[in-house]
ROVEXMAR-835341 format. One line per field, with one value per residue (C-alpha): residue in three letters; z, x, y negated. Coordinates in Angstrom, 1 decimal, decimal comma, m for minus. Layout:
residues N
code: (ALA/...)
c3: (Z/...)
c1: (X/...)
c2: (Y/...)
//
This chain:
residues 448
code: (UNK/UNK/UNK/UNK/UNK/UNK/UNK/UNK/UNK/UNK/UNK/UNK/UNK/UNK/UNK/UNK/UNK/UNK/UNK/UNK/UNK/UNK/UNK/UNK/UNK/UNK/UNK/UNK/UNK/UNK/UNK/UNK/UNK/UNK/UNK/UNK/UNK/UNK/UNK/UNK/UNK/UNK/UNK/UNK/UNK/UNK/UNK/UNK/UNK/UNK/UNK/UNK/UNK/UNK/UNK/UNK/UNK/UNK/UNK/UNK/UNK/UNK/UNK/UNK/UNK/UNK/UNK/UNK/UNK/UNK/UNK/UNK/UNK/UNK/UNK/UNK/UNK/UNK/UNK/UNK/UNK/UNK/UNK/UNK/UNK/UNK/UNK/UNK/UNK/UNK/UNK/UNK/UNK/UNK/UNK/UNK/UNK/UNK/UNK/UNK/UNK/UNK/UNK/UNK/UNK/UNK/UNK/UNK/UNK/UNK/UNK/UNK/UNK/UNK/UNK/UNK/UNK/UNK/UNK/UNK/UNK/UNK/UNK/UNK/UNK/UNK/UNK/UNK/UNK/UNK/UNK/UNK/UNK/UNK/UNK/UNK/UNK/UNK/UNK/UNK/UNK/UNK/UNK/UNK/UNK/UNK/UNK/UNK/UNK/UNK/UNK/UNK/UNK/UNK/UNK/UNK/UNK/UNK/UNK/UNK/UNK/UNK/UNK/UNK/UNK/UNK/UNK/UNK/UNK/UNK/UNK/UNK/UNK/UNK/UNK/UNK/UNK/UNK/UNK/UNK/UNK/UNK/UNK/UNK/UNK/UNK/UNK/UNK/UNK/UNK/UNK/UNK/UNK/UNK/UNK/UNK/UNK/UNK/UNK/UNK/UNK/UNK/UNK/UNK/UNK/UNK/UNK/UNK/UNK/UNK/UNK/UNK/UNK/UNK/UNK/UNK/UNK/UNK/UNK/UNK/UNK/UNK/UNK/UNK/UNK/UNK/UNK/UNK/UNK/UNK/UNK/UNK/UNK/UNK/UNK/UNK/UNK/UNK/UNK/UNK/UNK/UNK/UNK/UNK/UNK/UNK/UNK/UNK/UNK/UNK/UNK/UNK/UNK/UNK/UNK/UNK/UNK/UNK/UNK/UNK/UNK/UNK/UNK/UNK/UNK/UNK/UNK/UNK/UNK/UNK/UNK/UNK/UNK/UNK/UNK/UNK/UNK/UNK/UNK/UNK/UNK/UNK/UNK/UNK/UNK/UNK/UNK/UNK/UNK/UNK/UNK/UNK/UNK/UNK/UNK/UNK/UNK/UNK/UNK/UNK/UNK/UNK/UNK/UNK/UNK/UNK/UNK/UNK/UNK/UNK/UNK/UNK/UNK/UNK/UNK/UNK/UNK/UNK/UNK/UNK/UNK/UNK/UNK/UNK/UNK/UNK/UNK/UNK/UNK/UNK/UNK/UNK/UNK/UNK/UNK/UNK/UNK/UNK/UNK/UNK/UNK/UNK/UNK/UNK/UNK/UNK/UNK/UNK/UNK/UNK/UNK/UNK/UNK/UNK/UNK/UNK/UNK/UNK/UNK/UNK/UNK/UNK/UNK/UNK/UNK/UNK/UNK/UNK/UNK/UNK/UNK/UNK/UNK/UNK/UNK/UNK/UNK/UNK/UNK/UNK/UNK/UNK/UNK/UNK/UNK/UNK/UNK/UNK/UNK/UNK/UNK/UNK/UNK/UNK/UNK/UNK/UNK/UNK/UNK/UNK/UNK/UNK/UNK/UNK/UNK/UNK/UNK/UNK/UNK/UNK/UNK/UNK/UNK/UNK/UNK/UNK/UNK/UNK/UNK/UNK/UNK/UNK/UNK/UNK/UNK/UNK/UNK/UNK/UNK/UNK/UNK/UNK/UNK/UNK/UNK/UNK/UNK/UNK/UNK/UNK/UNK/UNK/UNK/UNK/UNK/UNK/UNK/UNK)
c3: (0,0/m1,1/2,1/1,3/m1,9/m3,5/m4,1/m5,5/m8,9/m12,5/m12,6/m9,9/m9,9/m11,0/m7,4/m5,4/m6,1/m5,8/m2,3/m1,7/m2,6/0,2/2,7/1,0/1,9/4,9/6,7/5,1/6,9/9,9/9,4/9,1/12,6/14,1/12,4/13,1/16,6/16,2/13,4/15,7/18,7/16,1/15,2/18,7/21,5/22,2/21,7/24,7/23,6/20,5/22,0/24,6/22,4/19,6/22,1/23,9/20,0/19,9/22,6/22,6/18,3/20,1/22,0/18,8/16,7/19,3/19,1/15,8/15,6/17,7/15,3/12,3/13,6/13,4/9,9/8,7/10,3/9,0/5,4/5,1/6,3/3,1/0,5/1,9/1,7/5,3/5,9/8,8/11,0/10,7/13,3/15,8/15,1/15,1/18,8/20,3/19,4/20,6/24,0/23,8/22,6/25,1/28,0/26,0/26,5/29,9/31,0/28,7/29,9/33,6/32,7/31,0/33,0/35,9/33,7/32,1/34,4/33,4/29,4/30,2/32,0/29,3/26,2/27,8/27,6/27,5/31,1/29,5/28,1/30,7/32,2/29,1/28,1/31,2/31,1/27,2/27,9/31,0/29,0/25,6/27,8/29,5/26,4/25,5/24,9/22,0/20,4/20,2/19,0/16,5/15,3/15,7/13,1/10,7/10,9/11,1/7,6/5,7/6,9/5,3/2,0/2,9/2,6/2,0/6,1/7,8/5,1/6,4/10,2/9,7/8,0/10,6/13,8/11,0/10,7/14,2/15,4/13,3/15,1/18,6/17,7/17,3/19,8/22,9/22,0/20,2/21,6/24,8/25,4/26,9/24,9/24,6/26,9/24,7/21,8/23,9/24,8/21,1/20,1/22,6/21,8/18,1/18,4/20,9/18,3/14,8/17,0/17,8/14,5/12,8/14,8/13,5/10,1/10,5/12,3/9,0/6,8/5,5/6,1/4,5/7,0/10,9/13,5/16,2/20,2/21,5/19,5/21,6/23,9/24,8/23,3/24,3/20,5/18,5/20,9/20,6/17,1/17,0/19,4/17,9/14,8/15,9/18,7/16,9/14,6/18,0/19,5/16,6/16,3/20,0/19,6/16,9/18,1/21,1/18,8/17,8/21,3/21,3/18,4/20,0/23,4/21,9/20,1/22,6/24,9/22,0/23,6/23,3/19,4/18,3/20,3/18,2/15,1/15,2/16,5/13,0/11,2/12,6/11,3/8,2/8,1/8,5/5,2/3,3/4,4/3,4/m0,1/1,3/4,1/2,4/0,3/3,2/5,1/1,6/0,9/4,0/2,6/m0,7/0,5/3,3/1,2/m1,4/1,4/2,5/m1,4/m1,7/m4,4/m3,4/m7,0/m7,3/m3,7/m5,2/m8,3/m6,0/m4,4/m7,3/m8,2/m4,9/m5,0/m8,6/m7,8/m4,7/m5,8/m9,0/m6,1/m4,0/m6,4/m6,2/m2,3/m1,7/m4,1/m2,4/1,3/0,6/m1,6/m0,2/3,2/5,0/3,2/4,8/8,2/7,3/8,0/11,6/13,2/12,6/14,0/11,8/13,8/14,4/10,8/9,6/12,2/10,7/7,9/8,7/10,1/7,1/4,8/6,3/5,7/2,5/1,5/3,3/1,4/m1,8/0,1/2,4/m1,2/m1,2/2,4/3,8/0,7/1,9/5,2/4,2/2,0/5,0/7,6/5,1/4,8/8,7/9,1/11,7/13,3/10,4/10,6/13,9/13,7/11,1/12,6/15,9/13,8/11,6/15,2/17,3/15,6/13,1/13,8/17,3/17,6/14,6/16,2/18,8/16,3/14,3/17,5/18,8/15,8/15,2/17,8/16,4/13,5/13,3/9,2/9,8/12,5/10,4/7,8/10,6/9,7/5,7/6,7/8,7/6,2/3,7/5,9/6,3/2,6/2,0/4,7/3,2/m0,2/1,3/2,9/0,0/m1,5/1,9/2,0/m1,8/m1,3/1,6/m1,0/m3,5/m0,9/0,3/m3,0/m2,4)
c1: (0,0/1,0/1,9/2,4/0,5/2,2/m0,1/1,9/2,6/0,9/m2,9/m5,5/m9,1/m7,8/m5,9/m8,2/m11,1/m8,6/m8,2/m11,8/m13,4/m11,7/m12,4/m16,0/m16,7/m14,7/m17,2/m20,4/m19,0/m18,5/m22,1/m23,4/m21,7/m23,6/m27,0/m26,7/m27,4/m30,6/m32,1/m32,0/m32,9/m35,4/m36,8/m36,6/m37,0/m39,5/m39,4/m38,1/m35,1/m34,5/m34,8/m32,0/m30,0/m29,8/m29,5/m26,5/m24,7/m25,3/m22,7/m20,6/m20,3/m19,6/m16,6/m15,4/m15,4/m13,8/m11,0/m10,9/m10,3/m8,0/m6,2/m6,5/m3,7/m1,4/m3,2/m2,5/1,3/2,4/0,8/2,8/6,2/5,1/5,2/8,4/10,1/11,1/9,7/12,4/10,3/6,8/8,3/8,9/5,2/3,4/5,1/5,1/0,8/0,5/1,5/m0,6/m3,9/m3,4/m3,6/m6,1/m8,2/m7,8/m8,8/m12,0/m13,1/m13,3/m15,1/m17,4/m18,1/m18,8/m20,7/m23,3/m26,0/m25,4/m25,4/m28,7/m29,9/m28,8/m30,4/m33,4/m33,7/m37,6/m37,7/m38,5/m35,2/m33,1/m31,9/m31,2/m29,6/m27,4/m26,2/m25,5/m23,1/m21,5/m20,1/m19,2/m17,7/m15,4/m14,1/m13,1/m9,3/m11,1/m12,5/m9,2/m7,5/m9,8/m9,4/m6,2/m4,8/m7,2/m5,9/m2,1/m2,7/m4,5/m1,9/0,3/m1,9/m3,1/m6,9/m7,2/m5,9/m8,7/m11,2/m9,5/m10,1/m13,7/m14,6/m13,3/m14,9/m18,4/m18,6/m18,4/m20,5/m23,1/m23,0/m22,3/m25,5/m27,7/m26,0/m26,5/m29,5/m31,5/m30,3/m29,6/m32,4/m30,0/m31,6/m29,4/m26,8/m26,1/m25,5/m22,9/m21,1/m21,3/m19,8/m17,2/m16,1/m16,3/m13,9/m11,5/m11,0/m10,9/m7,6/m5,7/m6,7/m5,1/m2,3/m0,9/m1,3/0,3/3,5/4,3/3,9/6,7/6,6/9,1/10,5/12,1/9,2/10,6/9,1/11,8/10,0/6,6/7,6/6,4/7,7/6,7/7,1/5,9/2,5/2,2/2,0/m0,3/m2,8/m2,3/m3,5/m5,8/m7,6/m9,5/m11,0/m12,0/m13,4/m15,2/m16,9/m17,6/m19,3/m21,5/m22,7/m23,7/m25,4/m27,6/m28,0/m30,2/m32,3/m32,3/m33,6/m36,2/m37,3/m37,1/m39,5/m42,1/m42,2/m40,4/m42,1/m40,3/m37,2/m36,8/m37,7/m35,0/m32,8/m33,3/m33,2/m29,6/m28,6/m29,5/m27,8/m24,9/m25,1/m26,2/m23,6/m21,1/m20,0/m18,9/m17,9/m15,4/m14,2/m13,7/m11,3/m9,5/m9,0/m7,1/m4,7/m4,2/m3,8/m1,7/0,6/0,5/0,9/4,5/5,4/4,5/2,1/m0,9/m2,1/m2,6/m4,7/m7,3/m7,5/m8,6/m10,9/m12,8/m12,7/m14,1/m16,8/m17,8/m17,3/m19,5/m22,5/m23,2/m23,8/m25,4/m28,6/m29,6/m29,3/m31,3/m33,9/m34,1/m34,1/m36,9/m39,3/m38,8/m37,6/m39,7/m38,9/m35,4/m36,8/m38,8/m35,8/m35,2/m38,7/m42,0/m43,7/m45,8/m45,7/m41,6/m41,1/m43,1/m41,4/m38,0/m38,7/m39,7/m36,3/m34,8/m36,7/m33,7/m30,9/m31,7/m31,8/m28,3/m26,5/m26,5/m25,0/m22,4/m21,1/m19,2/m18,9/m17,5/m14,4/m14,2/m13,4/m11,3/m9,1/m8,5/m7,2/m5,1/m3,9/m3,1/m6,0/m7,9/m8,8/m10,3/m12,2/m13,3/m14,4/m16,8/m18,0/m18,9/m20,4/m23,3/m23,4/m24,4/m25,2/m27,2/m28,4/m29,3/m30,8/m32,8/m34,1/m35,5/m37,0/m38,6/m39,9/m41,6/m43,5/m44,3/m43,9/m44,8/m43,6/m39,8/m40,0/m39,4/m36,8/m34,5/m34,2/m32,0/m29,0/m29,1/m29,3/m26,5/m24,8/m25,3/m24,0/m20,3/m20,1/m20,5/m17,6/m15,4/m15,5/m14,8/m12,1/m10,1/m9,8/m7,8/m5,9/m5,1/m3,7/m1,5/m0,2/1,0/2,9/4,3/4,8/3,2)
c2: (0,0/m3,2/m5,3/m8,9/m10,7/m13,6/m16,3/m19,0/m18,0/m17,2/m16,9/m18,5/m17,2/m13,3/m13,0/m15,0/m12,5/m9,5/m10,8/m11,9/m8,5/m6,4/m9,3/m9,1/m5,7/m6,0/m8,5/m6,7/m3,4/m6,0/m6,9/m3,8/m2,8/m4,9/m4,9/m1,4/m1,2/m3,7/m1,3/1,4/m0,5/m1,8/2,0/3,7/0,8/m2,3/m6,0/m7,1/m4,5/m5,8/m9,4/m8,7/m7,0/m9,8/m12,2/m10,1/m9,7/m13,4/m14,4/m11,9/m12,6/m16,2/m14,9/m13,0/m15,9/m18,3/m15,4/m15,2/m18,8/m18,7/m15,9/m18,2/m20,2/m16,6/m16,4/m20,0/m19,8/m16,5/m17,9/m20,9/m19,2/m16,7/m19,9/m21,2/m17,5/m17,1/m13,8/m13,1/m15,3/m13,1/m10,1/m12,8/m14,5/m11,6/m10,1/m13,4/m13,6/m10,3/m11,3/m14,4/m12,8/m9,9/m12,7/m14,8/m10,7/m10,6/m13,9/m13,9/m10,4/m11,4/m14,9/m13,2/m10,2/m13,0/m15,6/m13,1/m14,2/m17,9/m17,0/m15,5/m18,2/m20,9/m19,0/m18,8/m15,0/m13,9/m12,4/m9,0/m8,7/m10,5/m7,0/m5,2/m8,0/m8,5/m4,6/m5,0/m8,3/m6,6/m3,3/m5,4/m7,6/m5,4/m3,8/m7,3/m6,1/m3,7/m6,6/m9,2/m6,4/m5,9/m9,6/m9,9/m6,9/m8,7/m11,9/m10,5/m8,9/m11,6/m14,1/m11,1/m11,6/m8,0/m7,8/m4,2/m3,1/m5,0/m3,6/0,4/m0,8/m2,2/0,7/3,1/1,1/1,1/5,2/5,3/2,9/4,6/7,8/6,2/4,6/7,4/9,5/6,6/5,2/7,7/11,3/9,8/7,4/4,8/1,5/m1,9/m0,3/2,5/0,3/m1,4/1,8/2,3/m0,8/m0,8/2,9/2,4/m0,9/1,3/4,1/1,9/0,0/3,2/4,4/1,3/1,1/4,8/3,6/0,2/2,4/4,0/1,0/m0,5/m3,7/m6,6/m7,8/m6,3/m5,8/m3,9/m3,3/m6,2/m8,6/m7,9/m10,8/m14,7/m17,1/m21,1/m22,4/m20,3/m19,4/m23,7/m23,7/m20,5/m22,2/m25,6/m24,5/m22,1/m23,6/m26,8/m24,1/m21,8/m25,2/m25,8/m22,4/m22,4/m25,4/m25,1/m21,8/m23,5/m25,7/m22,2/m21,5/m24,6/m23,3/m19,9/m21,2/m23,2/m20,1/m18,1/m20,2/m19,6/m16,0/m12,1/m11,4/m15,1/m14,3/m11,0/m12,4/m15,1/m12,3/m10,1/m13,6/m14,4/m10,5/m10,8/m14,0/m12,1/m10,3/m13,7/m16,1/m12,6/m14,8/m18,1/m16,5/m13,9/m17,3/m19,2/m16,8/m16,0/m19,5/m20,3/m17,3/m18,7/m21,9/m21,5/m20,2/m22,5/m25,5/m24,0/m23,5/m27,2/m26,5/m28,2/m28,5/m24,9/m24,7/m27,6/m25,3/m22,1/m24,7/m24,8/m21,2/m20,5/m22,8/m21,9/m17,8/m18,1/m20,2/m18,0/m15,2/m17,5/m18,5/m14,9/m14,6/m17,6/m16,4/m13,1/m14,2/m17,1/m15,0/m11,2/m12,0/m10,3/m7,0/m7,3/m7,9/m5,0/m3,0/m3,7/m3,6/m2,1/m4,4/m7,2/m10,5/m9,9/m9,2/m12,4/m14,3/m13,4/m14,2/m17,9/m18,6/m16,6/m19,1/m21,8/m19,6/m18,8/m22,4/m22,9/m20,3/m22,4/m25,6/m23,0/m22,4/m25,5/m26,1/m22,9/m23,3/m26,3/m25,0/m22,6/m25,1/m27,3/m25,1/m23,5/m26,6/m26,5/m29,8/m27,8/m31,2/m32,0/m29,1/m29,4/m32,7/m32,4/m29,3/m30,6/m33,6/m31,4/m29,6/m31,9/m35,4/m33,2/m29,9/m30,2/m33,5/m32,4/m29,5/m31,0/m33,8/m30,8/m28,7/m32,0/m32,7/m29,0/m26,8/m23,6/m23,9/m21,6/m22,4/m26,4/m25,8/m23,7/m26,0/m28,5/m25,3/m26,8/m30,3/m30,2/m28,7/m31,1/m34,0/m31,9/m31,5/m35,4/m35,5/m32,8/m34,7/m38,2/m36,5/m34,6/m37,8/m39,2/m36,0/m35,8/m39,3/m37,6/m34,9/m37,4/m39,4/m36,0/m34,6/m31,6)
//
């Protein structure tokens, strides 16, 4: 297997979608992982269990994407040292984050474990789910380790320009999540905590799975136990790229959370309608999403090779690639939403309820097209600021304020208040393009 992609030479679009595609399937196998354990919640449990366990997936997906935020800083780093040829550096990267995201596992685990109560609390949990939900955070959050683990191999490799090792690891934790699934919760009866045992497991055997393959790899450059140590400098840069893109996505799913408590005080069949909604999500936003984290590859790279001409140019590819996809999603999702839904409950009024908050998504999948490349150009660009910024701007001076505009005017309607996700969107997209033109300015002064 081809370890290290070289993304600064010859053609532009061909490569990019070589890249995307394993990253693609990847994140729908991601997806799938967790949608699985709400289907079969969904077929062999109640509402308030497939309420508690969306909920639960909700903010522990929170604390996954915080980390993998975090890891896009290793991603962005090892990238750019790629471009300028100094592949002798990546062993020392790579054991020096290794030490850092183990301590960044620990810390989080006990938080969590000691906060769950709180999480509850804040989302508003329909009180029919809160303990299902509670026993569902507790055991996903003590296998905590499992999940930055998880993240952190991925983001190791794509920083590598390896998509195709994070595709092998999803897949493994996918196969046995499946079976975990159906062993826990419908042999053993054991409802939203089984699914957690499932997840946790599943996650714990993909990593020691991985890590046998990545031990006969050859890799290009020396990685060796001694380099699995701390090291001040290097951990800086990691976090200092990494953690304005962990903020951000901490952030703006606290910005959900608001959505998700103001659905869930509209009662347990809304609460598990928004919860199948937010799934499927997961397998429309799979496009801009794949482009996004594929982007910050190519143009991480492309930023140490001082070719920034050739990052704008996969900007475009990415943006074009992605909304050609994208008109079919939102068609399906707005028109035969509730045929998806379909899929994770049997019962009417949380299927038709899904579907309203789908409706929004939908919508939002044509305008993430541009934004989510957009996001993806930037921090390869190492502007995580940036980034952040504009993220905590749609957040919280657009999508939340907006909510609560929407609820108050129509309070049962879960159509109008999804469509605050698009207009927030469209706000950062009028900010990323105001931007480029400050940071292409930047690149001409820097000769990039």
């Amino acid at each position: 297997m081809k370890t290290v992609s070289d993304f600064t030479e010859g053609s532009i679009l061909g490569p990019l979608l070589k890249f995307a595609f394993p990253i693609l399937f990847a994140m729908l196998l991601q997806t799938m992982y967790g949608a699985v354990d709400l289907i079969i919640i969904g077929q062999f449990c109640d509402a308030a269990a497939v309420s508690a366990v969306s909920n639960g997936s909700h903010i522990m997906m929170t604390i996954s994407n915080v980390i993998t935020g975090i890891s896009l800083g290793m991603t962005i780093l090892l990238g750019q040292r790629i471009g300028e040829k100094k592949l002798e550096e990546a062993g020392k990267i790579i054991g020096s984050g290794i030490v850092l995201f183990f301590i960044i596992a620990m810390i989080t685990s006990v938080l969590m474990i000691f906060t769950t109560t709180s999480w509850i609390s804040v989302l508003k949990v329909p009180v029919e789910a809160v303990a299902y939900c509670k026993s569902y955070m507790i055991i996903c959050s003590a296998g905590i380790l499992f999940i930055v683990s998880y993240n952190l191999l991925g983001a190791i490799f794509r920083g590598l320009g390896n998509s195709r090792l994070p595709l092998i690891i999803v897949a493994i934790a996918s196969v046995f999540n499946v079976f975990g699934d159906l062993f826990f919760v419908a042999v053993l009866k054991m409802g939203s905590a089984g699914a957690a045992i499932a997840t946790v497991l599943a996650q714990a055997l993909s990593v020691i799975i991985s890590l046998f393959i990545i031990v006969r790899m050859d890799l290009p450059f020396t990685f060796n136990l001694k380099m699995i140590k701390f090291n001040s400098s290097l951990n800086a840069r990691i976090l200092k790229l990494g953690t304005p893109v962990a903020f951000q996505d901490l952030l703006v799913s606290i910005s959900f959370f608001f959505l998700n408590a103001i659905v869930n005080s509209m009662g347990v069949v809304a609460s598990a309608g928004i919860g199948i909604a937010e799934k499927l999500c997961g397998f429309i936003m799979l496009v801009p999403s794949s482009f996004s984290q594929s982007m910050s590859s190519v143009v991480a790279q492309n930023y140490g090779a001082k070719k920034m001409g050739r990052a704008v140019k996969a900007l475009i590819c990415g943006i074009g690639s992605s909304l050609i996809v994208a008109v079919f999603i939102a068609w399906l999702g707005f028109f035969h939403g509730d045929l998806l839904c379909e899929m994770f409950s049997k019962e009417n009024d949380v299927v038709f309820a899904g579907w309203q908050y789908l409706k929004g998504y939908s919508i939002d999948v044509l305008f993430t097209s541009f934004l989510f490349c957009f996001i993806g150009f930037y921090n390869g660009a190492g502007k995580t600021k940036f980034v952040m910024l504009q993220g905590i701007f749609g957040a919280f001076c657009i999508r939340v304020p907006l909510s609560f505009v929407i609820n108050h005017f129509y309070p049962d309607s879960i159509f109008y208040l999804s469509l605050a996700t698009p207009s927030s969107t469209v706000m950062q997209i009028i900010i990323c393009f105001i931007y480029l033109k400050i940071f292409w300015n930047d690149v001409k002064q820097n000769k990039l």
